[in-house]
C-alpha positions in Angstrom: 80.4 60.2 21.4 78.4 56.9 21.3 77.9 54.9 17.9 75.8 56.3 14.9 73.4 53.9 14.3 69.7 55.0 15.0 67.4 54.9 17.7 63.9 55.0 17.5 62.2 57.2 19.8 58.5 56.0 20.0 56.3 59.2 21.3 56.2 62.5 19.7 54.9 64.4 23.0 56.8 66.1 26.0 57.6 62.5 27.8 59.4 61.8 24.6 61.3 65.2 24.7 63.0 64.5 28.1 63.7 60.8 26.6 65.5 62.6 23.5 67.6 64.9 25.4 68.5 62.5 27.7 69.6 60.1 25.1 71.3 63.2 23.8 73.3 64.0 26.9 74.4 60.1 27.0 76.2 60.9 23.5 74.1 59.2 21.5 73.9 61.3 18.0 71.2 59.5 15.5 67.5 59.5 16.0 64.3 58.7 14.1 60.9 59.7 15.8 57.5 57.5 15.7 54.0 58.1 16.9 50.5 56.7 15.5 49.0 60.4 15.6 49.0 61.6 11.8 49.1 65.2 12.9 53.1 64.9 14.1 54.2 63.0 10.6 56.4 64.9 8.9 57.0 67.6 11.9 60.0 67.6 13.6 60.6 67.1 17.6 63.6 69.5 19.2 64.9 69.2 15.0 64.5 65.3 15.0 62.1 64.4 12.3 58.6 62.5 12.9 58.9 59.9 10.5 55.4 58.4 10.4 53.2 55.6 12.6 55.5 52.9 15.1 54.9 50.0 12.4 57.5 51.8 10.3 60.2 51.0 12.3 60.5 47.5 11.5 60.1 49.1 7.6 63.1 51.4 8.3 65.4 48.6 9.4 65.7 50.7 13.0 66.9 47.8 15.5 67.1 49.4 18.5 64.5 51.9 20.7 62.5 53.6 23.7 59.1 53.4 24.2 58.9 57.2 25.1 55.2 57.3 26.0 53.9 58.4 30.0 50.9 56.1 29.9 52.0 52.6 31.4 49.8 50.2 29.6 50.4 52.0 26.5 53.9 51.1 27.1 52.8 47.5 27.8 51.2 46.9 25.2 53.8 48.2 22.3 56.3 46.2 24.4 54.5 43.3 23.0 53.5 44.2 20.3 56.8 45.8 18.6 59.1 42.6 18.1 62.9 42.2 17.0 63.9 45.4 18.8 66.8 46.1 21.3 64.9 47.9 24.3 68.1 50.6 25.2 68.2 51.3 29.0 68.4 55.1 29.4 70.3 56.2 32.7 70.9 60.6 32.5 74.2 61.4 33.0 73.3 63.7 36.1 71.3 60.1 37.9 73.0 58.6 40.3 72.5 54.4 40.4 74.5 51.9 42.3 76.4 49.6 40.6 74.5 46.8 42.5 71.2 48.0 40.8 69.7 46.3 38.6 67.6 48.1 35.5 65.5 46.6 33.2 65.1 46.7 29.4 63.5 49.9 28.1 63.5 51.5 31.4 64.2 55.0 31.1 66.4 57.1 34.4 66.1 60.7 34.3 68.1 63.5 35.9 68.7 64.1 39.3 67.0 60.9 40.4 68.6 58.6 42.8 68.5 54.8 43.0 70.3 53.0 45.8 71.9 50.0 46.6 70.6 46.6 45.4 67.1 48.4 44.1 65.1 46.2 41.5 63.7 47.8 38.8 61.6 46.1 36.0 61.2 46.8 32.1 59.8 49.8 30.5 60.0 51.7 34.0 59.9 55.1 34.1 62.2 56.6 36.9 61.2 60.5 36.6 63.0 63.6 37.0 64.2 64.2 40.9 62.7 60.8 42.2 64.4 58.3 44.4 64.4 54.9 45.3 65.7 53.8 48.2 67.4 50.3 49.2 66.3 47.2 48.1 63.2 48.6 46.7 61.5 46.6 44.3 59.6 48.2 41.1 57.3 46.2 38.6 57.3 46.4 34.7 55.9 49.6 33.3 55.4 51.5 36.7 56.3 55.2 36.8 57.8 56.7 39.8 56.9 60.1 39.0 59.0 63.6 39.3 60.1 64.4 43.2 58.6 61.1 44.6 60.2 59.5 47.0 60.3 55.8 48.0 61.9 54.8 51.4 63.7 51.3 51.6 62.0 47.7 50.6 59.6 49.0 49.5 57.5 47.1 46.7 55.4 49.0 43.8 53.9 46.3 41.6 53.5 46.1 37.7 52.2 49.0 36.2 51.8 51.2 38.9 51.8 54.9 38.9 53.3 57.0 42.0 52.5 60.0 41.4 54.3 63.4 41.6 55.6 64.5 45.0 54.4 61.4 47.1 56.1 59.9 49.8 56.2 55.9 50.5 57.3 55.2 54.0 59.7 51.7 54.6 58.8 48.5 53.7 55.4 48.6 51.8 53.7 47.2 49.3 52.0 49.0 46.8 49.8 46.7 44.3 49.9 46.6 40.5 48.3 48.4 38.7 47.5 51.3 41.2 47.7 55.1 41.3 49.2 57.2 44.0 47.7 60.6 43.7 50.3 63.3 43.7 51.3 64.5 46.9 50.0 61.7 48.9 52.0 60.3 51.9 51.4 56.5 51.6 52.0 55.1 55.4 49.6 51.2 54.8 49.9 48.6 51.7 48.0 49.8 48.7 45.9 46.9 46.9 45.7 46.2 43.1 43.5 48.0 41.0 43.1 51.0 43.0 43.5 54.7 43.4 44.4 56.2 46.9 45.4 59.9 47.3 46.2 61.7 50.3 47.6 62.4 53.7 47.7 59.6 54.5 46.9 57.8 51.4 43.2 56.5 51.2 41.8 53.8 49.0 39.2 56.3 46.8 38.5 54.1 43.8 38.6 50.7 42.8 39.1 49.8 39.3 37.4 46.7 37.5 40.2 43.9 37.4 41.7 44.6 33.8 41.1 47.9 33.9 44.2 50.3 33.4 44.9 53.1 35.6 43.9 56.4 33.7 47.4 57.9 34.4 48.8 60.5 31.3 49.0 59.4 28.1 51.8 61.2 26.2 51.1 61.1 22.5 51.0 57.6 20.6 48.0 55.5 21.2 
């Protein structure tokens, strides 16, 4: 069992729940809940109580926290925003990572994914359930490597980026920031910034004004 003081899980919707019970299978025991939406204060998430909007942490004396939220630049932004705060780096228990990785703050590890030797991996990332990340792979601040996608070695996925569930990045590529990779999608070319490309092979099907965010889920508090 871990110490008892608190943690502050920001994010009262189903991201957050895989963040609490992986924090739970860590051996981490005390928990306080935040999210800005009024209709979760005062409920409870998997017996964990919602204690009211993020700006009461800092009220509540809570020093350290996740940012338990799907949506990348909503992570960005609280990142910025929320100050004083110990970002905890959340690895599950059933993960595998080589010692020679090297995870950033707030960057959350889920079960069953796979991170190998000498990987990079930014802040506030989002390493999803099943995904891997191969050799000396480079991943940006607040990207999301998405449940059962795959990246092969060296490969590079800028800030912010979403891969999306099920894709498949061949060796060696770079992937912009701020891009989505549509689910399922077999990337085998460098993806640009500020885009959108889905299929097999991935193509480039939307470009985004520079600025613009993404549009991938948003998971409770906005």
């Amino acid at each position: 069992m871990r110490d008892n003081k608190p943690i502050a899980v920001i994010g009262a919707g189903g991201h957050g729940k895989v963040v609490l019970a992986t924090l739970q299978a860590m051996g981490y025991a005390t928990f306080v809940v935040y999210d800005d939406s009024p209709d979760k204060w005062g409920t409870e998430m998997m017996g964990v109580p919602v204690r009211g909007p993020v700006e009461r942490i800092a009220e509540d004396g809570i020093l350290r926290a996740v940012i338990a939220i799907g949506d990348n630049d909503i992570r960005r932004r609280l990142s910025i925003k929320i100050r004083g705060i110990e970002w905890l780096t959340v690895v599950h228990p059933h993960a595998w990572v080589h010692s020679s990785v090297r995870l950033g703050a707030g960057t959350v590890v889920f079960a069953g994914a796979v991170i190998q030797p000498e990987a990079r991996i930014g802040d506030h990332v989002i390493v999803n359930t099943a995904a891997t990340i191969d050799h000396e792979c480079v991943v940006g601040d607040y990207a999301h490597i998405a449940p059962g996608a795959h990246l092969a070695g060296r490969v590079e996925v800028g800030e912010g980026t979403f891969i999306g569930m099920g894709c498949n990045v061949i060796q060696c590529l770079q992937i912009g920031k701020w891009s989505t990779v549509g689910a399922g999608s077999v990337v085998t070319k460098p993806i640009p910034d500020h885009v959108t490309a889905v299929g097999v092979p991935a193509r480039v099907i939307k470009r985004h004004l520079r600025g613009e965010t993404n549009g991938n889920y948003s998971d409770s508090t906005s």
